[in-house]
N, C-alpha and C positions, 0 to 999 in steps of 0.2 A: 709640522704635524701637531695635532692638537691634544691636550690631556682629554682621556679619557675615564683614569680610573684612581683612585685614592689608593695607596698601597698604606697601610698603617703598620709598623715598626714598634716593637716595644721591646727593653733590652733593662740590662740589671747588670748595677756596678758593683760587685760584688769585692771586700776589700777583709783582711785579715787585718787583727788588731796589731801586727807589725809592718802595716803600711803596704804591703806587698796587693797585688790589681790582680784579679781572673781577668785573661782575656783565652779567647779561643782562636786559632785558624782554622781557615775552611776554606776549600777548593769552591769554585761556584765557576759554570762554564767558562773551564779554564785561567779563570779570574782568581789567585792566591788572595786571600783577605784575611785581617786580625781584626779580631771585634771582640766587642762585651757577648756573653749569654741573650740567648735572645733568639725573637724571629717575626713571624706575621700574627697580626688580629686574624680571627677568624669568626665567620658572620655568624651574632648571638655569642657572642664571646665578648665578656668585661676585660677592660687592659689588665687589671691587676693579673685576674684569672688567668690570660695570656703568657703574662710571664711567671706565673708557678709551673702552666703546662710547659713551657718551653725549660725552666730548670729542670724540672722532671724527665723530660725527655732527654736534652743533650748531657746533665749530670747527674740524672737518677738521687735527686736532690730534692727536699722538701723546704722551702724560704719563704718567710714572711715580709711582708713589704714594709720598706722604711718609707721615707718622702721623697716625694717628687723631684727631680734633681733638674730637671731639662726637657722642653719641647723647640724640637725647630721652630723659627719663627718665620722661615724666609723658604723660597723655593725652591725644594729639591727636586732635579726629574733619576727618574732609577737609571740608575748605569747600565742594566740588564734590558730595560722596556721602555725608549722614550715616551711611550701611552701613559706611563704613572709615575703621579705625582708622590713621591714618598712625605709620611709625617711619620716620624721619629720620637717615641717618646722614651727617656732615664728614670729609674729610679736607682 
């Protein structure tokens, strides 16, 4: 099967000044997963913007962006859609 579609990912590491990590679980069909905050680009959507709307939504949280921490650099296909190719980006 051949890609079809870019799924873009943007996610925020968010960390307390006693070293302690946000992570979240999430059910996803039937799939248990821990992740950073985060979720999809959405089209006419800037990454940063992306992941203020995604704090906002899952923690009703307003954050400003630090630096760039992490982009894949290698191939992911989604575990959900072998059609999309995931890109991953951290801050």
């Amino acid at each position: 099967m051949s890609i079809q579609n870019f799924n873009i990912r943007v996610y925020g590491i968010l960390t307390h000044s006693n070293g302690d990590v946000l992570l979240t679980d999430e059910l996803r069909s039937d799939v248990k997963m821990t992740k950073f905050v985060g979720g999809g680009l959405e089209k006419g959507e800037g990454i940063g913007d992306a992941l203020k709307r995604e704090f906002k939504e899952e923690m009703d949280i307003e954050i400003e962006l630090e630096s760039l921490f992490y982009i894949n650099d290698f191939l992911q296909i989604s575990a959900f859609n072998p059609k999309d190719q995931l890109i991953s980006i951290y801050y």
